[in-house]
OpenMM code with the backbone's topology and positions (N, CA, C; nanometers):
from openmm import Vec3, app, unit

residues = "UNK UNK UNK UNK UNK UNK UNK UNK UNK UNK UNK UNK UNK UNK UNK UNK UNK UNK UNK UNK UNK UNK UNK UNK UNK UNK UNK UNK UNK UNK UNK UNK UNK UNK UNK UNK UNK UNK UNK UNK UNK UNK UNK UNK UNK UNK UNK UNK UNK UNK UNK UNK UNK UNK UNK UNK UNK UNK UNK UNK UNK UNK UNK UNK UNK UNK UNK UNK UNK UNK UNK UNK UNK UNK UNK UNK UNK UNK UNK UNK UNK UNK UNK UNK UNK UNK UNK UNK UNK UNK UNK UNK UNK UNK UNK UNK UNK UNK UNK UNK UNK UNK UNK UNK UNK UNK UNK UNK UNK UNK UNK UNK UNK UNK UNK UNK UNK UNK UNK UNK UNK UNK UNK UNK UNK UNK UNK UNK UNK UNK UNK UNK UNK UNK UNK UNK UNK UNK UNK UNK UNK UNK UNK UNK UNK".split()
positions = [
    Vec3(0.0848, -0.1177, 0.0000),
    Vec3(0.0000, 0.0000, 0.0000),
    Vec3(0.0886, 0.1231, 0.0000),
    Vec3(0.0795, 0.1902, -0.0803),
    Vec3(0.1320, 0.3502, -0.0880),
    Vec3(0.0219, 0.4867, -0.0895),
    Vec3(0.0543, 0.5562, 0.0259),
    Vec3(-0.0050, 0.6614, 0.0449),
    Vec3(0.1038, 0.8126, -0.0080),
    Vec3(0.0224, 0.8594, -0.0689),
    Vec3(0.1427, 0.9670, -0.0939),
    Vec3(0.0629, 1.1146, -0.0987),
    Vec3(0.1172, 1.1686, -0.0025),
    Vec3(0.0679, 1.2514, 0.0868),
    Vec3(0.0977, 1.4334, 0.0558),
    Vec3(0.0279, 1.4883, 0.0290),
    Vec3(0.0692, 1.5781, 0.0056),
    Vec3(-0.0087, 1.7246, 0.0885),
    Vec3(0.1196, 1.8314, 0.1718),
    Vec3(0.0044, 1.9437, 0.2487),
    Vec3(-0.0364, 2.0602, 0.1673),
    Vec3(-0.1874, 2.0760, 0.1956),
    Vec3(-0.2462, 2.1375, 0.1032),
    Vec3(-0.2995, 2.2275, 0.1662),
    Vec3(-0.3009, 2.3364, 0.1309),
    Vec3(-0.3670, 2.4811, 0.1865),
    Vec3(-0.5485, 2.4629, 0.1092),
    Vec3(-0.5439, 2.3935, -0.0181),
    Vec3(-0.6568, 2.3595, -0.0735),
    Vec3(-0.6481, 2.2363, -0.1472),
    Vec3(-0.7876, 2.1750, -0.1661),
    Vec3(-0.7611, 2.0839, -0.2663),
    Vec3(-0.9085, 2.0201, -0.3110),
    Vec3(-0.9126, 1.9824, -0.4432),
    Vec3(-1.0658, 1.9693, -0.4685),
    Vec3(-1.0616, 1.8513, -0.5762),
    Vec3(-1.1683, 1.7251, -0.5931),
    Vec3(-1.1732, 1.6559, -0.6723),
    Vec3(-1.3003, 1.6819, -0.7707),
    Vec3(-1.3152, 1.6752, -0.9366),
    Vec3(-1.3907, 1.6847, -0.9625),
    Vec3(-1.4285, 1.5975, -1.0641),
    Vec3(-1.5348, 1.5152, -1.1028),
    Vec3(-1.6152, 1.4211, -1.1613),
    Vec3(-1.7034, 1.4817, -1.3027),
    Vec3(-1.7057, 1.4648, -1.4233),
    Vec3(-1.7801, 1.4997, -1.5018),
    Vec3(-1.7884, 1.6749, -1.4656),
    Vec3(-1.7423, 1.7606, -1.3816),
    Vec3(-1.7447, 1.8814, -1.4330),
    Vec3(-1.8438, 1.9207, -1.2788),
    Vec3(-1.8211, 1.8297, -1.2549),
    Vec3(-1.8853, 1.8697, -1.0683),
    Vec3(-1.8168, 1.8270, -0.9577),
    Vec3(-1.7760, 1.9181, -0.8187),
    Vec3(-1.7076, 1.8673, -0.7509),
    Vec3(-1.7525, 1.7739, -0.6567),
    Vec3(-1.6957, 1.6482, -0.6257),
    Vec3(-1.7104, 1.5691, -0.5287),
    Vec3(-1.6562, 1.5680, -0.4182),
    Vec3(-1.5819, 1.6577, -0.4012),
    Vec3(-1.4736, 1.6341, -0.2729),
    Vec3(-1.3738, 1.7679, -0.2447),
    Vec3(-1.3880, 1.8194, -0.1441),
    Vec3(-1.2854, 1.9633, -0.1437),
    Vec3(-1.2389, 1.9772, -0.0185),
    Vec3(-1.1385, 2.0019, -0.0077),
    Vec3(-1.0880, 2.0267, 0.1334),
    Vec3(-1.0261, 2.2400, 0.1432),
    Vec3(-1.0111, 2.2472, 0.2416),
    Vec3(-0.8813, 2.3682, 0.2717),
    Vec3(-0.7462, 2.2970, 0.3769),
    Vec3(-0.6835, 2.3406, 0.3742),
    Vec3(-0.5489, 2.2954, 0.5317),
    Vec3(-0.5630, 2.1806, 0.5652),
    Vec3(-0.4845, 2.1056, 0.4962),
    Vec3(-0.4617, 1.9368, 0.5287),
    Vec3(-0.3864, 1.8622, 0.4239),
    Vec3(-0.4520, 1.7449, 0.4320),
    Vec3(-0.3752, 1.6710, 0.3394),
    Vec3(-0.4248, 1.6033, 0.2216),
    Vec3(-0.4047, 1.6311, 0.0922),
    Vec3(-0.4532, 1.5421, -0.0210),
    Vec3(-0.3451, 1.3854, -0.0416),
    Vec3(-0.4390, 1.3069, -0.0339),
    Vec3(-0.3790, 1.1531, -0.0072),
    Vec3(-0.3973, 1.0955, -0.1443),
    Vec3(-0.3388, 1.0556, -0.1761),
    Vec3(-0.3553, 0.9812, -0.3510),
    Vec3(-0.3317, 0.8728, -0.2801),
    Vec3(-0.3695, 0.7027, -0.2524),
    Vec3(-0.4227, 0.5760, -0.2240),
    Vec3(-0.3555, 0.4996, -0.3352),
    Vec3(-0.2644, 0.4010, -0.3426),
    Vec3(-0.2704, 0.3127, -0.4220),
    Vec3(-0.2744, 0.1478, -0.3395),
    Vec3(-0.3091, 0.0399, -0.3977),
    Vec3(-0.3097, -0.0891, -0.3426),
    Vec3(-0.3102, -0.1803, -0.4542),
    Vec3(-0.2143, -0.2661, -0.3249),
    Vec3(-0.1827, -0.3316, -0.4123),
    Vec3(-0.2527, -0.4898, -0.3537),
    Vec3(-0.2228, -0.6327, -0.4473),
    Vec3(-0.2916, -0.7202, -0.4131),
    Vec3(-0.2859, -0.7937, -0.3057),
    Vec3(-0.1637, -0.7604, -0.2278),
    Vec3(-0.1185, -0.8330, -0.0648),
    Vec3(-0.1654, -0.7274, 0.0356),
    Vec3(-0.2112, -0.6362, 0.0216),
    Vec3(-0.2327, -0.5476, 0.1382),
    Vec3(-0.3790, -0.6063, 0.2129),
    Vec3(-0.3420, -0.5426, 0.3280),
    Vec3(-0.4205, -0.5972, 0.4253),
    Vec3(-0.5149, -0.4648, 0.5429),
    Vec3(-0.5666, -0.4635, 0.5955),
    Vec3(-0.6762, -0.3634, 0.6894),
    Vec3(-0.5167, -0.3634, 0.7753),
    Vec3(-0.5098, -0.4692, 0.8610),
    Vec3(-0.3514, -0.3947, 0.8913),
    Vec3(-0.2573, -0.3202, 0.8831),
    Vec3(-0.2186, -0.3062, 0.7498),
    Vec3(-0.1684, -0.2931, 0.6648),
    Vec3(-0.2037, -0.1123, 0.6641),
    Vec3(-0.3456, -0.1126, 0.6247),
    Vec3(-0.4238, 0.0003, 0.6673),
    Vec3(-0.4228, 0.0932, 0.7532),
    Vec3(-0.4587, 0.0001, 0.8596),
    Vec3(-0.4195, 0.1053, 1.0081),
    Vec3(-0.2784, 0.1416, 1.0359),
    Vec3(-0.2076, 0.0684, 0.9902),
    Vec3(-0.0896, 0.1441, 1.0629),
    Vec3(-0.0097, 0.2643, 0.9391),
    Vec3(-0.0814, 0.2597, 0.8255),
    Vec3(-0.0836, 0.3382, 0.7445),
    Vec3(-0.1256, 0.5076, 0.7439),
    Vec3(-0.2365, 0.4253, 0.7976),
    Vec3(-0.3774, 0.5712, 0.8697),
    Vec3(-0.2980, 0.5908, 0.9994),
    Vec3(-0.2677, 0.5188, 1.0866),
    Vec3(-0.2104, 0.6116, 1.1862),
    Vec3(-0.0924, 0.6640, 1.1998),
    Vec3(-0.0137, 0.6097, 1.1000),
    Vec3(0.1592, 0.7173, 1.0593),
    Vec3(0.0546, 0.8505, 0.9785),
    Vec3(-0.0172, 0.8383, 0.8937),
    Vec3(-0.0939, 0.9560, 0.8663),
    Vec3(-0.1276, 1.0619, 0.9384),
    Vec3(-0.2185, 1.0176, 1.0167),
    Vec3(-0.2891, 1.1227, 1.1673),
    Vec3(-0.1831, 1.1540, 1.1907),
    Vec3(-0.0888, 1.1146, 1.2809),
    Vec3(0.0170, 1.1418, 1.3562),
    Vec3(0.1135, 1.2274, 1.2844),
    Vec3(0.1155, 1.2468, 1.1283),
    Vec3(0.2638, 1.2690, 1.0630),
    Vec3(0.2614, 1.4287, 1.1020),
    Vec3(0.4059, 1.4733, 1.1340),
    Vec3(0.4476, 1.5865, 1.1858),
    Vec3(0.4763, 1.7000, 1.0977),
    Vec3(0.4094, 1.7142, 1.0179),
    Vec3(0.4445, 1.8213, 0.8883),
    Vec3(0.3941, 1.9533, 0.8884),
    Vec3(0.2918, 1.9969, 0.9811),
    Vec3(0.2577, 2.1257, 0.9531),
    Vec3(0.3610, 2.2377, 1.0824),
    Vec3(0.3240, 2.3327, 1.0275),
    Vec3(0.4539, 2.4389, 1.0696),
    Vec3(0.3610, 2.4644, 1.2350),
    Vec3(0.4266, 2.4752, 1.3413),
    Vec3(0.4104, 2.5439, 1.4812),
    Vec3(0.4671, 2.6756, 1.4745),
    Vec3(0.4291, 2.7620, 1.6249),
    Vec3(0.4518, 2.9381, 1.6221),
    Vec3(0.5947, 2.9502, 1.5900),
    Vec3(0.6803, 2.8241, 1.5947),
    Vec3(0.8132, 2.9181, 1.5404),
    Vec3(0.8538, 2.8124, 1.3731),
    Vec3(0.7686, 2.8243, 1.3311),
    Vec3(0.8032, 2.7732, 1.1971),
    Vec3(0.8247, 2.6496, 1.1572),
    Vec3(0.8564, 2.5671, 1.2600),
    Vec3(0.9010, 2.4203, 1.2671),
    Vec3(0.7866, 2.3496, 1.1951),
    Vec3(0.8364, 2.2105, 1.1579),
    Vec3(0.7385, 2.1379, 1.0880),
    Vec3(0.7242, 2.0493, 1.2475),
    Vec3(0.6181, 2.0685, 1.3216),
    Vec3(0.6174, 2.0134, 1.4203),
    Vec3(0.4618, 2.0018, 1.4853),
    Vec3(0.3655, 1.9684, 1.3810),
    Vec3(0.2415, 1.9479, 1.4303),
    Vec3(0.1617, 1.8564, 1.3472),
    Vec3(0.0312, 1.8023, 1.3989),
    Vec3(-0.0184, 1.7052, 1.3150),
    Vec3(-0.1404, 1.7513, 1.2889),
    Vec3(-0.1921, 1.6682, 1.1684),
    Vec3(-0.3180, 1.6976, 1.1237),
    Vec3(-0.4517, 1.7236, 1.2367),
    Vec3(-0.4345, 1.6697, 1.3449),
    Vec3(-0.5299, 1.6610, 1.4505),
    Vec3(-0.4782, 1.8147, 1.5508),
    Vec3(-0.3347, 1.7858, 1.5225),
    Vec3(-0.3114, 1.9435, 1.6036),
    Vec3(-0.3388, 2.1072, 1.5302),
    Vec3(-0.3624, 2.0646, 1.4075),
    Vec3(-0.4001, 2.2270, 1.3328),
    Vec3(-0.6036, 2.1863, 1.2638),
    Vec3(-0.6366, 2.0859, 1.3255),
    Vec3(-0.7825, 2.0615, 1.2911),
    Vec3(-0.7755, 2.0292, 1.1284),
    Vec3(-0.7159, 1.9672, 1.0692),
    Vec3(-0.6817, 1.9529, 0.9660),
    Vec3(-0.8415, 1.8710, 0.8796),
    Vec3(-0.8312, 1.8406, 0.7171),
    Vec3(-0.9149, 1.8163, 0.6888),
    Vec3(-0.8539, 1.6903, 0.5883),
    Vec3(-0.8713, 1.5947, 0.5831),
    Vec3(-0.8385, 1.4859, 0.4718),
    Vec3(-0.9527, 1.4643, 0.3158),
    Vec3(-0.8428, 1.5247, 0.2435),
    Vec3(-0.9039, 1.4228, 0.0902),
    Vec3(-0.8307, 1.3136, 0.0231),
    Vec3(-0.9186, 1.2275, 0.0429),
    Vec3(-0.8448, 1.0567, 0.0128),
    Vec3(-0.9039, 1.0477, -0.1508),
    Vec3(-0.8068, 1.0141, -0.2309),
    Vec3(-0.8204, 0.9679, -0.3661),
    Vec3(-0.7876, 0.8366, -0.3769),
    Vec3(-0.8343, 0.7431, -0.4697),
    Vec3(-0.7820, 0.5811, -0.5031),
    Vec3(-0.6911, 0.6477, -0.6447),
    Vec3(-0.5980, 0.5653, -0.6344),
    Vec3(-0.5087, 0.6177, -0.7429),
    Vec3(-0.4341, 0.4862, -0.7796),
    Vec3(-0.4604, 0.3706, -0.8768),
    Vec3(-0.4036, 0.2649, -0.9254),
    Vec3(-0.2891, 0.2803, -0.9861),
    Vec3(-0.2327, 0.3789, -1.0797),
    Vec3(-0.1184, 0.4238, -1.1199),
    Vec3(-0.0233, 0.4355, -1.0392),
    Vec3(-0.0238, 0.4360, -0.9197),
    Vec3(0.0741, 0.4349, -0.7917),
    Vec3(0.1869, 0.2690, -0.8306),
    Vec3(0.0875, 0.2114, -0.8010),
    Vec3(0.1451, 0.0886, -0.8878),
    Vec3(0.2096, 0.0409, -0.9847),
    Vec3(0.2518, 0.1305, -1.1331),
    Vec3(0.2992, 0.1340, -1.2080),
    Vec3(0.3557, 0.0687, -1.2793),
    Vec3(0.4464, 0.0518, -1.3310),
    Vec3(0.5699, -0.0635, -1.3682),
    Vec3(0.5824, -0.0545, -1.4968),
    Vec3(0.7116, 0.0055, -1.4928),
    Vec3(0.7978, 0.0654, -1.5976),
    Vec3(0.8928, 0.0232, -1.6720),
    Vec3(0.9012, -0.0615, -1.5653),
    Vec3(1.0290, -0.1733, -1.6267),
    Vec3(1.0513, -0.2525, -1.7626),
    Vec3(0.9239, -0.2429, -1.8056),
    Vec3(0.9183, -0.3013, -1.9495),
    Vec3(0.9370, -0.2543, -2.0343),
    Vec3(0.9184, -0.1219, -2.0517),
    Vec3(0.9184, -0.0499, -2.1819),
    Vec3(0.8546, 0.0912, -2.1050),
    Vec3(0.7748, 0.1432, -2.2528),
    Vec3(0.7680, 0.2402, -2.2128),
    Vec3(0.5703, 0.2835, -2.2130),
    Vec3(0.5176, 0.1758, -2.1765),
    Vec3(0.4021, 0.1234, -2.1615),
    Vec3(0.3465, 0.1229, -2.0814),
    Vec3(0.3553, 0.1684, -1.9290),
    Vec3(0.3162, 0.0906, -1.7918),
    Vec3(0.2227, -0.0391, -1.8086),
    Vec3(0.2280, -0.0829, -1.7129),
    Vec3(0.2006, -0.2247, -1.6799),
    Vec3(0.1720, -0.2017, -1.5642),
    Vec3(0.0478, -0.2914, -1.5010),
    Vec3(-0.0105, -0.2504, -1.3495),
    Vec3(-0.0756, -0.3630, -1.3095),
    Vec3(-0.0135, -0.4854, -1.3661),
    Vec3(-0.0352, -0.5907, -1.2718),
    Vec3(-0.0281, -0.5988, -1.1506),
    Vec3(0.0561, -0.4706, -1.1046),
    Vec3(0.1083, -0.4832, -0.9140),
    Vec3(-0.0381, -0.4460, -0.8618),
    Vec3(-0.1196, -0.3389, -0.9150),
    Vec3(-0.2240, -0.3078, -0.8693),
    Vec3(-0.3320, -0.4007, -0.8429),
    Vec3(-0.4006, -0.4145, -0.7383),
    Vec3(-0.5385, -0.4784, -0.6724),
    Vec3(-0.6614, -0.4275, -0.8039),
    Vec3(-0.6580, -0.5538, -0.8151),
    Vec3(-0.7973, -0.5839, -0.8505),
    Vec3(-0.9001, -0.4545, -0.8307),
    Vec3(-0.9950, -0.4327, -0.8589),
    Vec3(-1.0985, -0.3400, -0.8850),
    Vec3(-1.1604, -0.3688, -0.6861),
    Vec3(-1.2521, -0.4927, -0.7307),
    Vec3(-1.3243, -0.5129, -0.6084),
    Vec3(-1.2426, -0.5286, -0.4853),
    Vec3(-1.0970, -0.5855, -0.5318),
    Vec3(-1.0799, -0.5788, -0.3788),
    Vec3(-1.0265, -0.4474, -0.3082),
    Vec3(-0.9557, -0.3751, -0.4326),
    Vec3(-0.9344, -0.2213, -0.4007),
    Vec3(-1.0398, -0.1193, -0.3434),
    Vec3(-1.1043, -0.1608, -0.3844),
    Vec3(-1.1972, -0.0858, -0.3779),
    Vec3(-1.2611, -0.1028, -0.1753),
    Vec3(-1.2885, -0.2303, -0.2079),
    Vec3(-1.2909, -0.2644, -0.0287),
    Vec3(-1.2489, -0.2051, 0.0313),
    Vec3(-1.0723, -0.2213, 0.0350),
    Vec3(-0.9787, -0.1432, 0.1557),
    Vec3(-0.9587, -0.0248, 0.1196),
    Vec3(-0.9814, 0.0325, 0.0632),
    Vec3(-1.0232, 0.2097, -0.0082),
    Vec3(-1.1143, 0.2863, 0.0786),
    Vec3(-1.2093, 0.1681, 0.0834),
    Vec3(-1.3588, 0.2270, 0.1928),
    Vec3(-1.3621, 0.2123, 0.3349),
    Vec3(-1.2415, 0.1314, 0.3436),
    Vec3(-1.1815, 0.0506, 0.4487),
    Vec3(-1.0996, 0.1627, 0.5278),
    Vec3(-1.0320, 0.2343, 0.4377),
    Vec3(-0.9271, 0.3384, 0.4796),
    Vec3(-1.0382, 0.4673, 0.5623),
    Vec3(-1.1026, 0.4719, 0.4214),
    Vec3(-1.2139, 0.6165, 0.4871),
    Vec3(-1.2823, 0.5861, 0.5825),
    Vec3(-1.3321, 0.5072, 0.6026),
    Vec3(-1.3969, 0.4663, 0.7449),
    Vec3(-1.3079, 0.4739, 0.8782),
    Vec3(-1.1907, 0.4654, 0.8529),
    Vec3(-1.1107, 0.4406, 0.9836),
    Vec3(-1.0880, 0.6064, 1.0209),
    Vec3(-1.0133, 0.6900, 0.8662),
    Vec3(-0.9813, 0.8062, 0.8736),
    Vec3(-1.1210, 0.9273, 0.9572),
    Vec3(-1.2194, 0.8321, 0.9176),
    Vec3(-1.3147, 0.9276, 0.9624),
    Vec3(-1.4155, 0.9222, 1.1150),
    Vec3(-1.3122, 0.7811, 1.1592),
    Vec3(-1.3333, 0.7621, 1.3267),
    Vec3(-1.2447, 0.8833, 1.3970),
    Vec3(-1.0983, 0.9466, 1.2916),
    Vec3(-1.0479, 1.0164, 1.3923),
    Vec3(-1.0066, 1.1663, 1.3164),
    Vec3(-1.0695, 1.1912, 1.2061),
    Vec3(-1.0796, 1.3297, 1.1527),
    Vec3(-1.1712, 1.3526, 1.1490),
    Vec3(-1.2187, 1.5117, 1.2049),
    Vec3(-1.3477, 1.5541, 1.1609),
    Vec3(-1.4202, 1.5673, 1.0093),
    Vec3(-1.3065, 1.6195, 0.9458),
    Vec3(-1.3362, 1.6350, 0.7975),
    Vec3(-1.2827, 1.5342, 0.6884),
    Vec3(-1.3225, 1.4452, 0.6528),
    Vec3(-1.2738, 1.3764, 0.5178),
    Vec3(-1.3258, 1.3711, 0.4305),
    Vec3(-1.3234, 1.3957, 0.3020),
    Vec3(-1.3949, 1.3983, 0.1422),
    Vec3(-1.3295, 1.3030, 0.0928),
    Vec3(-1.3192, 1.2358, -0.0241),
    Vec3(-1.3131, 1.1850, -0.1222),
    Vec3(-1.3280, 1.1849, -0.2615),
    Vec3(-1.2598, 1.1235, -0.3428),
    Vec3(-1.3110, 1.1319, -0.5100),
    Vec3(-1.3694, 0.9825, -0.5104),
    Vec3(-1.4373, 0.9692, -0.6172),
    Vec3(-1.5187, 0.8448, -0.6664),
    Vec3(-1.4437, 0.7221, -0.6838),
    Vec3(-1.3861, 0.6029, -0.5986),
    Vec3(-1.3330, 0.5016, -0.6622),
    Vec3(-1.3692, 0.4592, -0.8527),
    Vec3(-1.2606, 0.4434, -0.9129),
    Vec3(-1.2800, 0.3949, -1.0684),
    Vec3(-1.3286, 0.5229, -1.1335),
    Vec3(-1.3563, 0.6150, -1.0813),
    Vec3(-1.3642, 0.7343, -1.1965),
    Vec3(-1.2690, 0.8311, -1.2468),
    Vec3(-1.3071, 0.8611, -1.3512),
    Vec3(-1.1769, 0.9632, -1.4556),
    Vec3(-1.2058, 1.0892, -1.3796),
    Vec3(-1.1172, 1.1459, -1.2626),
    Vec3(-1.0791, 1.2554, -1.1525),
    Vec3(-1.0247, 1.4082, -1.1976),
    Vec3(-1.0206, 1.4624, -1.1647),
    Vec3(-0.9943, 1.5784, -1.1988),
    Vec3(-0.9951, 1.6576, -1.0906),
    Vec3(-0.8219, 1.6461, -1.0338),
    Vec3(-0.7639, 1.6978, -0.9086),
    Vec3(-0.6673, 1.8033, -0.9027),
    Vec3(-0.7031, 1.8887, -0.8297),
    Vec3(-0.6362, 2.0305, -0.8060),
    Vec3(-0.6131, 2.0313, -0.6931),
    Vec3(-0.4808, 2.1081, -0.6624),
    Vec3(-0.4891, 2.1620, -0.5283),
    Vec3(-0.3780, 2.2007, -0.5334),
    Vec3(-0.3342, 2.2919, -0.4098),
    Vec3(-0.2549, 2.4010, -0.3889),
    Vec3(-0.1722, 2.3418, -0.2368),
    Vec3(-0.0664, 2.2589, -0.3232),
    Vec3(0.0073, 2.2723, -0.2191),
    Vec3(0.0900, 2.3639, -0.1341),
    Vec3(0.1166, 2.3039, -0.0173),
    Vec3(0.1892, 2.4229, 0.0537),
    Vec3(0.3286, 2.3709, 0.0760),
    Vec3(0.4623, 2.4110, 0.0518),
    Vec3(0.5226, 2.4205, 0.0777),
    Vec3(0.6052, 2.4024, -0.0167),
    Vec3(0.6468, 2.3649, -0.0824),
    Vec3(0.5154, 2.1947, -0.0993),
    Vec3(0.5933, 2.1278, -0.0287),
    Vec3(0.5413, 2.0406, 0.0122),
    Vec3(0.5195, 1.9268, 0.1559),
    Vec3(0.4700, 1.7826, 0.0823),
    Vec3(0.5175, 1.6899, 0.0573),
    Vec3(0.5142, 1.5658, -0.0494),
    Vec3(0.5911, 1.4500, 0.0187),
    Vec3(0.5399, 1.3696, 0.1050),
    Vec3(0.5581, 1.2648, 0.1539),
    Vec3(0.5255, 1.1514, 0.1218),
    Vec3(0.5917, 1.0049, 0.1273),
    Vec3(0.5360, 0.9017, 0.0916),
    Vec3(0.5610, 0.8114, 0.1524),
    Vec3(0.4351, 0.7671, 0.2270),
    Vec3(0.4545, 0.6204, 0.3259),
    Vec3(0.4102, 0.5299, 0.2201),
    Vec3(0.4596, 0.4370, 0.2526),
    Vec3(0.4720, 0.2820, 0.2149),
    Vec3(0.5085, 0.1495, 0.2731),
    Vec3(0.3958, 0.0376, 0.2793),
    Vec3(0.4166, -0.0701, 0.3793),
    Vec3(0.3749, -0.1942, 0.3006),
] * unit.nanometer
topology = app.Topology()
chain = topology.addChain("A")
for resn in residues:
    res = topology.addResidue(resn, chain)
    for name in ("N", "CA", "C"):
        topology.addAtom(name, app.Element.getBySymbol(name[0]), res)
């Protein structure tokens, strides 16, 4: 599973020309999975998330967490995370999970994220996305387990 994390002063998903999902001050999460991942796998994913220390405190430091500045999460599924390049110049995404089961621990993720953030949005699992946002710093992290 790769989460790749990015802090966003804004950020908005949009579907056919309507938005589904918008945040301000937090984090836009692009989601990829793969076919061994597990809800385990998950949580300790989601909670290096909550916890991660990236937003700035009164003297500038990157020394606070999403729960300490009231932060807001937008979670995207993003299969291209998965990639594989190695062949040519084609990608290949056999590494990526299956539709249905991605899709599971996708919903799996937001459910957990939203036992301990007030705010979480989302874009549409399997739909053609259309994502903006304004990072800050920019601030571009990537857990992986």
């Amino acid at each position: 599973m790769k989460f790749v994390i990015q802090r966003v002063k804004n950020a908005q998903v949009d579907v056919d020309n309507k938005t589904v999902g918008k945040i301000d001050n937090g984090f836009l999460v692009l989601i990829g999975i793969t076919h061994t991942d597990t809800k385990e796998i998950a949580d300790y994913l989601v909670k290096k998330l909550i916890n991660l220390r990236v937003f700035e405190d009164e003297n500038g430091k990157m020394n606070l967490s999403l729960a300490d500045i009231n932060g807001s999460l937008l979670l995207v599924s993003q299969f291209t995370l998965y990639a594989d390049c190695s062949g040519g110049n084609r990608p290949s995404f056999t590494e990526a999970a299956k539709p249905d089961f991605a899709s599971e621990l996708y919903e799996y993720i937001i459910s957990e994220c939203k036992k301990k953030v007030d705010k979480v949005e989302t874009g549409i699992f399997g739909a053609d996305m259309k994502v903006s946002l304004l990072n800050d710093g920019p601030v571009t992290i990537i857990l992986e387990k």
